[in-house]
C-alpha positions as a printed NumPy array, in Angstrom:
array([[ 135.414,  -88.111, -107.478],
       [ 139.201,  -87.125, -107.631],
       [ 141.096,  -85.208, -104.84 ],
       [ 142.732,  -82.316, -105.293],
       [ 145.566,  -80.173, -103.353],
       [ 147.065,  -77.05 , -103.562],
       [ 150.229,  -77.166, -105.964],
       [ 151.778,  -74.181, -104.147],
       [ 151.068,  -73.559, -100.315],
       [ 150.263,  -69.442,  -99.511],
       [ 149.424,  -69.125, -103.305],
       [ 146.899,  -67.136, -105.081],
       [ 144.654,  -69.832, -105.059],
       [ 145.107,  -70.058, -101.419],
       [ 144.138,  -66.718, -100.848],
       [ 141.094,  -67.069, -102.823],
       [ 139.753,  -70.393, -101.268],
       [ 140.214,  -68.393,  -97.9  ],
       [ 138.503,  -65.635,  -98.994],
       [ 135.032,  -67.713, -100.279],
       [ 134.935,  -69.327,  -97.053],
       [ 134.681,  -65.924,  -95.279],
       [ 131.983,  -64.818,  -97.718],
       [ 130.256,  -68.008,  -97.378],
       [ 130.378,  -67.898,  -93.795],
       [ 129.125,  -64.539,  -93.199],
       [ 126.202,  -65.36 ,  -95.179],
       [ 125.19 ,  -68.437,  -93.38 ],
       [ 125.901,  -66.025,  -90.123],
       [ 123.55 ,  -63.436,  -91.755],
       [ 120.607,  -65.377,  -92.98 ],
       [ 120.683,  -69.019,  -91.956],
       [ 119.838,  -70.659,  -88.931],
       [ 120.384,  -74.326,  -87.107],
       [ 116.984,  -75.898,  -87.282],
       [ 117.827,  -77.591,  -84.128],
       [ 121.23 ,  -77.739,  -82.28 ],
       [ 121.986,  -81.159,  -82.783],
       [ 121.351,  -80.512,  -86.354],
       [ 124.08 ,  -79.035,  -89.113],
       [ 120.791,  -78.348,  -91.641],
       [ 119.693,  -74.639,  -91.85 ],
       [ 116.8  ,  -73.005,  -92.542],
       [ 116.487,  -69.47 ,  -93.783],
       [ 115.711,  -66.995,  -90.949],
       [ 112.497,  -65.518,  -91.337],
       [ 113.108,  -61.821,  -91.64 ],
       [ 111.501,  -60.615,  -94.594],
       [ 114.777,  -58.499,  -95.753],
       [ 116.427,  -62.011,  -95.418],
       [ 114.028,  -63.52 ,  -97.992],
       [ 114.372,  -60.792, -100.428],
       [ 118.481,  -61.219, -100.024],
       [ 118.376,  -64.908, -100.351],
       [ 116.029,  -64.584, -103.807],
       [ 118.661,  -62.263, -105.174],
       [ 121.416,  -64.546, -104.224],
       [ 119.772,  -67.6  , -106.01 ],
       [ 119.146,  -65.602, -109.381],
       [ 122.935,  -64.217, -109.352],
       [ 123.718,  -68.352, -108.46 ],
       [ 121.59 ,  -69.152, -111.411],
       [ 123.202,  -66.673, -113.766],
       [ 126.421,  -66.847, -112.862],
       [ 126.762,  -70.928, -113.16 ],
       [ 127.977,  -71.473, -116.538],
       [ 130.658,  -68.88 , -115.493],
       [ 131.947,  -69.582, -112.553],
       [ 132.143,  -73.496, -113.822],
       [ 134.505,  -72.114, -116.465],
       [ 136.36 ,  -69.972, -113.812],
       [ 136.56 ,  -73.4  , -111.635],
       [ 137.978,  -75.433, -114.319],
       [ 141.43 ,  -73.027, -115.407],
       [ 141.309,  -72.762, -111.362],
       [ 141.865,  -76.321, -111.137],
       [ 144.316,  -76.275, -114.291],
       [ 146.239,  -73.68 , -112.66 ],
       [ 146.743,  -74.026, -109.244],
       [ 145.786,  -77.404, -108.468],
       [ 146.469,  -81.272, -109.142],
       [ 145.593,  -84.487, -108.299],
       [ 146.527,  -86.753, -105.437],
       [ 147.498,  -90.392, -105.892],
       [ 144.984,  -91.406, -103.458]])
């Protein structure tokens, strides 16, 4: 797999990748939970709102795939580029 960096520090793609990690976490914070504490696997909490969330979050994943692959790839064209390593 190739590594990639940032081609320019406190750029827009900076701001974005900081951005999905705040979504991401507050999801995981929302509706996932440790299935032991030695453990970094989760489990969906058991709520029944948090089931119904978590089945409309996989069929916008599912739709939204062939998209956001797109949106990855002139991501990576644009603000990224590979290391030597």
């Amino acid at each position: 797999m190739d590594k990639y960096k940032l081609k320019a520090p406190n750029s827009l793609g900076e701001n974005i990748s900081k951005r999905y990690k705040k979504i991401e976490q507050t999801f995981i914070d929302n509706f996932l939970e440790k299935k032991d504490e030695n453990s970094n696997d989760y489990r969906l909490k058991s709520s029944k709102l948090s089931q119904k969330v978590v089945g409309v979050y996989k069929k916008i994943e599912n739709g939204t795939t062939s998209t956001y692959k797109k949106i990855e790839d002139k991501f990576v064209d644009m603000f990224l580029e590979k290391t030597s390593s």
